[in-house]
N, C-alpha and C positions, 0 to 999 in steps of 0.2 A: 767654258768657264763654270764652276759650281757657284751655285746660287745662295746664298744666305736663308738661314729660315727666316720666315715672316714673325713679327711683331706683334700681327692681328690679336684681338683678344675675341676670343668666341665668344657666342650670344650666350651659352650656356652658362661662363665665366661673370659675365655681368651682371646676369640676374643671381648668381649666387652671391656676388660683395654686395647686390641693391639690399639682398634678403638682411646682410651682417648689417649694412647701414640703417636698416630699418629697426633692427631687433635691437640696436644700438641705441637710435634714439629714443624707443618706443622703451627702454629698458631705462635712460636718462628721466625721462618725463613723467614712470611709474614714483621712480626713487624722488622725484623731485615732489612729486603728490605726497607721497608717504613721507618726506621731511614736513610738506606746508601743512598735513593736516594732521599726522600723528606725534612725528619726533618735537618741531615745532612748539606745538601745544604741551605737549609732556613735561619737554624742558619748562618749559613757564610755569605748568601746575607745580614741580616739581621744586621750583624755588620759592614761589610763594608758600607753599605749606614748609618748606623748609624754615621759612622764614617767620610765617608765624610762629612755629615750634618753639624756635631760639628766642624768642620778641615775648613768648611767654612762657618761658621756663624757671623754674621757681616759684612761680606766681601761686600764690593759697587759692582756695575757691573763691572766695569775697573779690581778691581782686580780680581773679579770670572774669567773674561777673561785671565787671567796673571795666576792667580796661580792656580786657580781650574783645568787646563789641568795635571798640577806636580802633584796636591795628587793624582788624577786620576791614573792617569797615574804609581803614585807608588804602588798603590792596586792593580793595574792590575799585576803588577810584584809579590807581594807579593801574590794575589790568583794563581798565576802559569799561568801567562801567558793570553791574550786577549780571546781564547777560552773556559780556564777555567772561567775564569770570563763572558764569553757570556752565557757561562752554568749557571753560580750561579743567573745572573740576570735577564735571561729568568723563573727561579724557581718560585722568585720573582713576579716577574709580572704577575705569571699563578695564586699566591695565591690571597683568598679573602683580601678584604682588614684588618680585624681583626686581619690577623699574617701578611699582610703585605703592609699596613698604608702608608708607604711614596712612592711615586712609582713615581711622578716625579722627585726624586732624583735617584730611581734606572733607570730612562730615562736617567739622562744626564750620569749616568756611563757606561749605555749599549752603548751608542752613543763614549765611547774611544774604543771600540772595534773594530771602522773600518770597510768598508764595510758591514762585514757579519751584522751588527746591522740593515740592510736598510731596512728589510724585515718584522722585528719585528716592527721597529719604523712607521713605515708604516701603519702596524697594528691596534696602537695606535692613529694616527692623526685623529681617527674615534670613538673615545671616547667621551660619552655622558659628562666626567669631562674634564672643558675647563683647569683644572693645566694639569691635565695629556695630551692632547692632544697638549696644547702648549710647555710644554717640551718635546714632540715627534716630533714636528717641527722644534723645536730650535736644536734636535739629525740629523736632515735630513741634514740641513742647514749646519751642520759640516762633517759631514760623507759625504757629494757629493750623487746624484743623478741620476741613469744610466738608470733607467726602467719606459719606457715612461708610462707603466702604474701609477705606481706611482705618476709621472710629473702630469698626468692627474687626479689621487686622490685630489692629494694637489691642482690644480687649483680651484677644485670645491668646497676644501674646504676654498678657498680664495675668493670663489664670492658665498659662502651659508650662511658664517656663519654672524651673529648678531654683533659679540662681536667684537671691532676696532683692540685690541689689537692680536684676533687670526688671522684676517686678517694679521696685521702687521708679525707674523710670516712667515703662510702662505709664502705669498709674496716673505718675507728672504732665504726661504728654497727652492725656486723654482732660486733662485739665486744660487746654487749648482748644477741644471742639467746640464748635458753638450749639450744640443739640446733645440733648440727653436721649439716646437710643434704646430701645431693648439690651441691646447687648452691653453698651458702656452702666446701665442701670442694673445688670446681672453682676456686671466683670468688679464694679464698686462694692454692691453689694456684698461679695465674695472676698472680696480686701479687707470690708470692714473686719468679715471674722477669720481674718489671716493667724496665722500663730505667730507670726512674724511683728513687735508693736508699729516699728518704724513704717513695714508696711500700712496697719492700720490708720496710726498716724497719716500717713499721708492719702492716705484716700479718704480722710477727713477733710485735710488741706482741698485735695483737690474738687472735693464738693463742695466748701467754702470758697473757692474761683468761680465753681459755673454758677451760685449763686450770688455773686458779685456781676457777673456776668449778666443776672436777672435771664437765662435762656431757660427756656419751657421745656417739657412742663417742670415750673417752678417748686409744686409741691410734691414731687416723685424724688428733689432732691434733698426737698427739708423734711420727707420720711426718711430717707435714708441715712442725714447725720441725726434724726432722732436716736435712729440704732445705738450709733455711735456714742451716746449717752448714756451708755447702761455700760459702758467697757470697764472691765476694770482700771484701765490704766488712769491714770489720773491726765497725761497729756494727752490721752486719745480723749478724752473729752472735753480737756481745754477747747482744743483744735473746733471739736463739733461744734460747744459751744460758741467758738468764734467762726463759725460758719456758719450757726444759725442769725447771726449778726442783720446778714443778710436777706432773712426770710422771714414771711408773717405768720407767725407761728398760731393759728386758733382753731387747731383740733385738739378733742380731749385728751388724747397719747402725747401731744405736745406740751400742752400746758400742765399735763401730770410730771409728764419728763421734767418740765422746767421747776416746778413747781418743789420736788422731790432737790433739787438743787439747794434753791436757795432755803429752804425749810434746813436743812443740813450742817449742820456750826462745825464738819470738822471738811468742808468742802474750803476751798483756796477762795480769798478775800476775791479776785479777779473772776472766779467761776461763777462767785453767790451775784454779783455784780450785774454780769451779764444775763444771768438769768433773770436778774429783776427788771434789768432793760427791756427783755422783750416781752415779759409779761405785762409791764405796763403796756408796751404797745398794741397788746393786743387788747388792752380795755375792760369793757363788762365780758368779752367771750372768756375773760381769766377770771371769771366771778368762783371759781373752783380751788383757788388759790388763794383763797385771804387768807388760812390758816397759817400756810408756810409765809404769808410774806409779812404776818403779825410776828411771827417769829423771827423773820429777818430785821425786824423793827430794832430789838432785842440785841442784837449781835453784837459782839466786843467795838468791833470793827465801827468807827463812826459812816465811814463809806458806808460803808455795807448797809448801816442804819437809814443812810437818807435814800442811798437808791430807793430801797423798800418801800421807805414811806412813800417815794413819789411813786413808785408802781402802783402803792393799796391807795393812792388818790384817784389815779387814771383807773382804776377798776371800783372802786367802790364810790369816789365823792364824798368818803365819810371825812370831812372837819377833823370832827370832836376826836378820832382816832390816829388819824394822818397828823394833828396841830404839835404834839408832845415831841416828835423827832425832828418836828421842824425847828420847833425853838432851840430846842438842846443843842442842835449843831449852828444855829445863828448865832449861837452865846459861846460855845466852845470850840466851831471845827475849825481846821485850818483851812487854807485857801481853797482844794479840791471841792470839800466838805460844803464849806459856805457856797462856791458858785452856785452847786446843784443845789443847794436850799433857797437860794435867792430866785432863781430858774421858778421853782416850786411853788413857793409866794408869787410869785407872778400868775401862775397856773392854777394858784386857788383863789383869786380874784376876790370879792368881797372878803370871802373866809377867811382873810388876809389884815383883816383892820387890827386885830391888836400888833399884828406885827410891825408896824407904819414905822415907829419911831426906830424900831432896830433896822431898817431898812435906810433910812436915813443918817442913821450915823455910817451906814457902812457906803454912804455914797463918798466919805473921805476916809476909804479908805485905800491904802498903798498901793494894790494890785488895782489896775487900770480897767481888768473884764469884770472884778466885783464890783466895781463903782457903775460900770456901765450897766451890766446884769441888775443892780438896787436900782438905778434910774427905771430902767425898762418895768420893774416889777412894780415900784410905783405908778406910774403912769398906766400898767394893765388895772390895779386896782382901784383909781382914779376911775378910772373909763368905766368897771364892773358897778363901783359906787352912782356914778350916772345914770348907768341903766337900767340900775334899781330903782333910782327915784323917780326915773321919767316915768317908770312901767307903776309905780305905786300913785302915781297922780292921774295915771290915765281912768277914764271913768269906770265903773264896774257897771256891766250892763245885766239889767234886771232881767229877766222871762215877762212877757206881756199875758197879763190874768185875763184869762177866758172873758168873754161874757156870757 
């Protein structure tokens, strides 16, 4: 009888379908990795920045500042949290751009994450695309600045680049370190005398932050919005000016700067102001300055007038030359005017006694801070009056004559 072939499956046969079932699953378990950790996450980055996009499209600048932090801020909750979502939009931005296209929007979202984004965005500010590198400025600028490396990135890329407006960020975002560096103190420097004003401008702004900031050293950067005071422009010196706000201005180039301001009748009512502000602050060191601020005494401007005065009191203690603007705006200014001369009267204490009765009608008067401001000024006068006459009753002690 003929035999049947056998069924058998050789040894060779088996290890070669183990090899397909292995490469099978080992090839299931690859793709299943690469879904959980890259498609996965992609898709997710992918909808939330799509989603912020559309949630703020339209939106002016004013409101992207106002609302664009809320949706943010709710996706961040809805991806689980700031870390998750550090995760989802680090994904992101490691993708080409084909699956993922918008990536200075996944900037400004990496930037609500806080801190940890400083490292990334950082990263970024070194990108050959100026969206993407100026939305990784604009994420610094929010997120604060601690690694002077960093500080130093962005300075260079604030005096390399071409473009006005990366400068301009630049600039913004070095207003978030907490240290004035060599380099952030050159890279400002270098802003102040941009050809660019907005530029300058703002590297005024941004010295008015780190001095708000009070971060050291303090007087490296009230020399440098001094600069800023000699610009022509008239709002690059607003700016300085309102960043000297900030700072104790009592070196001689300061109080000349200042001084040079308010001496000035075709400088802006708000300029002469400020500079009278912080001359009185700085006292007798602005004894170099009576001249201009006699002439702010002088000014159209009733404001204008009483700052002055009060600065040439806090620098000089002269009565007899400070009393003349006091009174004039106690009898004529309107509410701004009176506060600060009621202030004033307070702060010249005895020198203060003819003023009593006008001080007292204005304790009924309509506005609630000048009634209170008259209370307080009497009662400092009160108290000056007392401690003249205790100090005039106390004994005068003679010299004891030799024998």
């Amino acid at each position: 009888m003929q035999q049947e072939p056998s069924s058998t499956v050789l040894p060779s046969e088996r290890s070669t379908v183990a090899k397909l079932w292995a490469g099978a699953v080992l090839l299931v378990l690859l793709l299943s990795l690469v879904c959980y950790f890259i498609v996965i996450p992609l898709l997710r980055a992918r909808s939330y920045v799509a989603e912020f996009r559309e949630g703020t499209s339209g939106f002016s600048p004013a409101q992207l500042v106002q609302e664009g932090p809320v949706l943010r801020d709710r996706l961040v909750g809805e991806a689980g949290g700031s870390q998750a979502m550090f995760s989802l939009m680090r994904c992101y931005m490691r993708m080409p751009a084909i699956v993922a296209p918008d990536k200075p929007t996944a900037l400004y979202v990496l930037a609500g994450c806080g801190k940890t984004s400083e490292e990334d965005l950082a990263r970024y500010t070194l990108s050959s695309d100026e969206t993407v590198k100026m939305a990784a400025l604009a994420g610094l600028a929010e997120t604060g600045i601690s690694d002077r490396t960093v500080i130093a990135q962005i300075a260079e890329v604030a005096q390399g680049s071409s473009s006005r407006n990366t400068r301009l960020e630049a600039i913004r975002a070095l207003g978030a370190s907490g240290q004035v560096t060599d380099e952030l103190a050159e890279c400002l420097l270098q802003a102040i005398c941009d050809q660019s004003r907005g530029v300058r401008v703002a590297a005024c702004s941004t010295l008015g932050t780190l001095a708000g900031k009070q971060v050291k050293p303090r007087e490296r950067v009230c020399s440098l919005l001094l600069k800023g005071l000699e610009d022509d422009s008239q709002e690059v010196r607003d700016e300085a000016l309102l960043g000297l706000k900030h700072c104790q201005v009592r070196s001689e180039l300061g109080v000349s700067s200042l001084a040079a301001v308010i001496g000035n009748p075709r400088e802006p009512e708000g300029s002469r102001r400020i500079a009278a502000d912080l001359l009185g602050a700085a006292g007798r060191k602005a004894a170099s300055a009576r001249a201009e601020l006699k002439i702010g005494m002088l000014a159209k401007s009733r404001l204008v007038r009483i700052c002055a005065a009060r600065a040439y009191w806090r620098v000089t203690a002269n009565a007899d030359e400070t009393m003349p603007a006091v009174v004039d705006s106690l009898a004529r200014g309107g509410p701004p005017v009176l506060l600060i001369a009621t202030f004033l009267a307070g702060e010249m204490g005895v020198s203060s006694e003819p003023l009593i009765l006008e001080l007292e009608r204005l304790q009924k008067h309509g506005d609630g801070s000048i009634r209170q401001a008259a209370r307080e000024a009497l009662e400092k006068i009160k108290k000056a009056q007392q401690e003249k006459q205790a100090k005039a009753k106390q004994p005068v002690e003679t010299p004891a004559k030799p024998d």
